[in-house]
ChimeraX commands (.cxc) that place a marker at each C-alpha (Angstrom):
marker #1 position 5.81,-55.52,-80.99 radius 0.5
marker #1 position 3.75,-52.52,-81.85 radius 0.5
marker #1 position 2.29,-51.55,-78.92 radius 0.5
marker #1 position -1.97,-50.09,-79.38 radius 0.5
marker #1 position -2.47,-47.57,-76.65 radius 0.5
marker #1 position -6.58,-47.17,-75.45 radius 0.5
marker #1 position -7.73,-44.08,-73.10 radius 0.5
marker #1 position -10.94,-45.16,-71.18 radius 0.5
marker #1 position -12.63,-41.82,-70.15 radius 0.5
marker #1 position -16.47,-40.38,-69.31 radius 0.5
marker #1 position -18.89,-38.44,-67.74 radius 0.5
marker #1 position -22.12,-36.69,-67.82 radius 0.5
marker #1 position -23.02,-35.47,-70.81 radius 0.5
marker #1 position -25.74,-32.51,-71.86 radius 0.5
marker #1 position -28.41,-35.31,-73.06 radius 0.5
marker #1 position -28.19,-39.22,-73.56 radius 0.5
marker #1 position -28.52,-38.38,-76.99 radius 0.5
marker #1 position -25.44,-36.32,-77.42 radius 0.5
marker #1 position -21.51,-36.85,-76.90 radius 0.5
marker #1 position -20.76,-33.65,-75.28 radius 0.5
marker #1 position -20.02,-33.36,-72.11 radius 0.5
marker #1 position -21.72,-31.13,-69.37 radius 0.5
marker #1 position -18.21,-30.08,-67.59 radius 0.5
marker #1 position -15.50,-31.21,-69.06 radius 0.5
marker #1 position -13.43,-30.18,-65.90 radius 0.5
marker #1 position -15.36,-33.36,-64.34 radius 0.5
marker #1 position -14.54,-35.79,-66.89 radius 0.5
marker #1 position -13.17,-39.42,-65.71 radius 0.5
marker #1 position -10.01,-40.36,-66.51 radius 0.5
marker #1 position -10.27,-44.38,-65.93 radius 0.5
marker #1 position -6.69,-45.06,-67.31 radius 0.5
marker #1 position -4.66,-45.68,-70.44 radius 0.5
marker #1 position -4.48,-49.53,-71.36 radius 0.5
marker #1 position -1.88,-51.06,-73.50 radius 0.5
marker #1 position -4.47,-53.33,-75.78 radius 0.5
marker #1 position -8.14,-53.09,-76.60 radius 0.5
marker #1 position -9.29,-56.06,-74.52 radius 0.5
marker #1 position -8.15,-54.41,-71.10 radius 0.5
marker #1 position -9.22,-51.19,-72.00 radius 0.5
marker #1 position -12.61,-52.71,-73.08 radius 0.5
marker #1 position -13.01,-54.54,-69.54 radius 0.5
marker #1 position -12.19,-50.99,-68.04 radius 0.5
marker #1 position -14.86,-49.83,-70.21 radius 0.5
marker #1 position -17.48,-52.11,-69.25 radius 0.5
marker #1 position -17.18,-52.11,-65.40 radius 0.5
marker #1 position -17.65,-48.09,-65.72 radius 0.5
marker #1 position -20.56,-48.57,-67.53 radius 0.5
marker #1 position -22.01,-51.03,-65.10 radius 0.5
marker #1 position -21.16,-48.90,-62.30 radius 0.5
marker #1 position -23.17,-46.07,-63.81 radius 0.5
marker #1 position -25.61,-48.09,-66.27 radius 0.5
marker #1 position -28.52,-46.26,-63.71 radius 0.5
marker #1 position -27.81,-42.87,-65.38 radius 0.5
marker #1 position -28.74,-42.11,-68.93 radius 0.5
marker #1 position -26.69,-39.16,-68.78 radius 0.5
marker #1 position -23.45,-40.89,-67.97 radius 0.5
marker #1 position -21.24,-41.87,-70.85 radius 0.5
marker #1 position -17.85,-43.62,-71.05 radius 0.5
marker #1 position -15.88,-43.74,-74.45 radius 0.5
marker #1 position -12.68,-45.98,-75.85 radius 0.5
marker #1 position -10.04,-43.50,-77.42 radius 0.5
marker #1 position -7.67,-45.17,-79.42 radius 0.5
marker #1 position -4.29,-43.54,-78.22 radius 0.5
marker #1 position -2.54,-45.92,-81.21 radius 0.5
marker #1 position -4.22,-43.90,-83.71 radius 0.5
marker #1 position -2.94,-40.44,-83.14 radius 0.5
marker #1 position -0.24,-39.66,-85.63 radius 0.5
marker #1 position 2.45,-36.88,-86.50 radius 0.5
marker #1 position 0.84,-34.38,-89.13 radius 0.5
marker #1 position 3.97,-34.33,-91.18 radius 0.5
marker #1 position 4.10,-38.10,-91.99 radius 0.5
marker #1 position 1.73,-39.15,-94.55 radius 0.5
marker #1 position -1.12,-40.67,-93.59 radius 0.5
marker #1 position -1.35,-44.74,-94.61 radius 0.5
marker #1 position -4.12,-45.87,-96.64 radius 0.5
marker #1 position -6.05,-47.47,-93.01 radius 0.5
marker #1 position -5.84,-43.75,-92.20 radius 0.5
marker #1 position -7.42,-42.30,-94.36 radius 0.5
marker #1 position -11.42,-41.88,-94.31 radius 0.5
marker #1 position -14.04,-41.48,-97.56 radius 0.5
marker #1 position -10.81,-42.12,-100.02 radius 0.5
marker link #1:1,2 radius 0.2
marker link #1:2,3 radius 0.2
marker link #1:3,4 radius 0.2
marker link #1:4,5 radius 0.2
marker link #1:5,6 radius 0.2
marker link #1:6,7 radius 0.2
marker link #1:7,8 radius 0.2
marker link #1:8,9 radius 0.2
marker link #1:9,10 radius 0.2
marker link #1:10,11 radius 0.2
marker link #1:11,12 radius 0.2
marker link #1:12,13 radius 0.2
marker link #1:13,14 radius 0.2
marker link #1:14,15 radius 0.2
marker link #1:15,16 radius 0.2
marker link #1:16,17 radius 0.2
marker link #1:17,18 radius 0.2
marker link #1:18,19 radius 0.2
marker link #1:19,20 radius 0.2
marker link #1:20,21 radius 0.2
marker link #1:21,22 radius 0.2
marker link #1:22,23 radius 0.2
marker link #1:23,24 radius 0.2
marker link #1:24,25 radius 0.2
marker link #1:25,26 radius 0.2
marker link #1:26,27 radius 0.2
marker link #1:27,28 radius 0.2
marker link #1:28,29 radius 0.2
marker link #1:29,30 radius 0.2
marker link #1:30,31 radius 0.2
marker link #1:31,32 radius 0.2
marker link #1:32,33 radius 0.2
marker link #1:33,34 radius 0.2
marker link #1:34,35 radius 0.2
marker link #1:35,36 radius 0.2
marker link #1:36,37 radius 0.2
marker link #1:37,38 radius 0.2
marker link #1:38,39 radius 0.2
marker link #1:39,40 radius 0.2
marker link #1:40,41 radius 0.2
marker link #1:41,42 radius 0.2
marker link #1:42,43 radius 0.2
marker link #1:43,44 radius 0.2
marker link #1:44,45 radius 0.2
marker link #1:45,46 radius 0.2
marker link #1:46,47 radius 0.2
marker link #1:47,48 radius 0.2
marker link #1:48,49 radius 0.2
marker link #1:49,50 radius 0.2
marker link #1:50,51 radius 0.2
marker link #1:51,52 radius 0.2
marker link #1:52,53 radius 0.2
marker link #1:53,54 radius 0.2
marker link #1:54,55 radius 0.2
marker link #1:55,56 radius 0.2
marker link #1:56,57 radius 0.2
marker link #1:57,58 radius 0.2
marker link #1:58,59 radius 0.2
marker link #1:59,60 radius 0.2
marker link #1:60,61 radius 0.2
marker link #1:61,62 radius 0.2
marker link #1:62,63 radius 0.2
marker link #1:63,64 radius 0.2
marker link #1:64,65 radius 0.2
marker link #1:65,66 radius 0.2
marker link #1:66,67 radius 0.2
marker link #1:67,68 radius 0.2
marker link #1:68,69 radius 0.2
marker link #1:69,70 radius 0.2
marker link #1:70,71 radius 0.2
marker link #1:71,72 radius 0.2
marker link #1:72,73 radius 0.2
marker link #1:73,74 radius 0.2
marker link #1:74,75 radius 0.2
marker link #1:75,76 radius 0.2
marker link #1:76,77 radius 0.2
marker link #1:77,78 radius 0.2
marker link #1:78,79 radius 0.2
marker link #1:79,80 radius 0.2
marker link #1:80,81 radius 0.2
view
């Protein structure tokens, strides 16, 4: 079974309108998850907890996708053909 790793991370970021972040030495590791769904519910509950500030942000990283640079990329890799 092919297992799809997720990174659940956040903090504050310069402006609600942006994605960068205002120190990244303060970012929030939540946790890596071994499927989408968990990481997703680990996603959620930080944004709850922190739904009060526009400036606080909390992002998905799919781990799964992340590939060796000397294997050719697969067609579902590739973006804009």
């Amino acid at each position: 079974m092919t297992q799809r790793l997720h990174l659940v991370f956040g903090g504050e970021l310069v402006s609600p309108s942006s994605t960068t972040f205002k120190d990244t030495a303060k970012i929030h590791i939540v946790g890596m998850f071994p499927d989408y769904a968990s990481a997703h519910s680990a996603w959620k509950a930080e944004a709850h907890r922190t739904v009060d500030d526009a400036h606080m942000r909390y992002f998905i990283a799919h781990i799964h996708r992340l590939r060796d640079e000397e294997t050719p990329a697969g067609p579902t890799e590739e973006l804009g053909g």
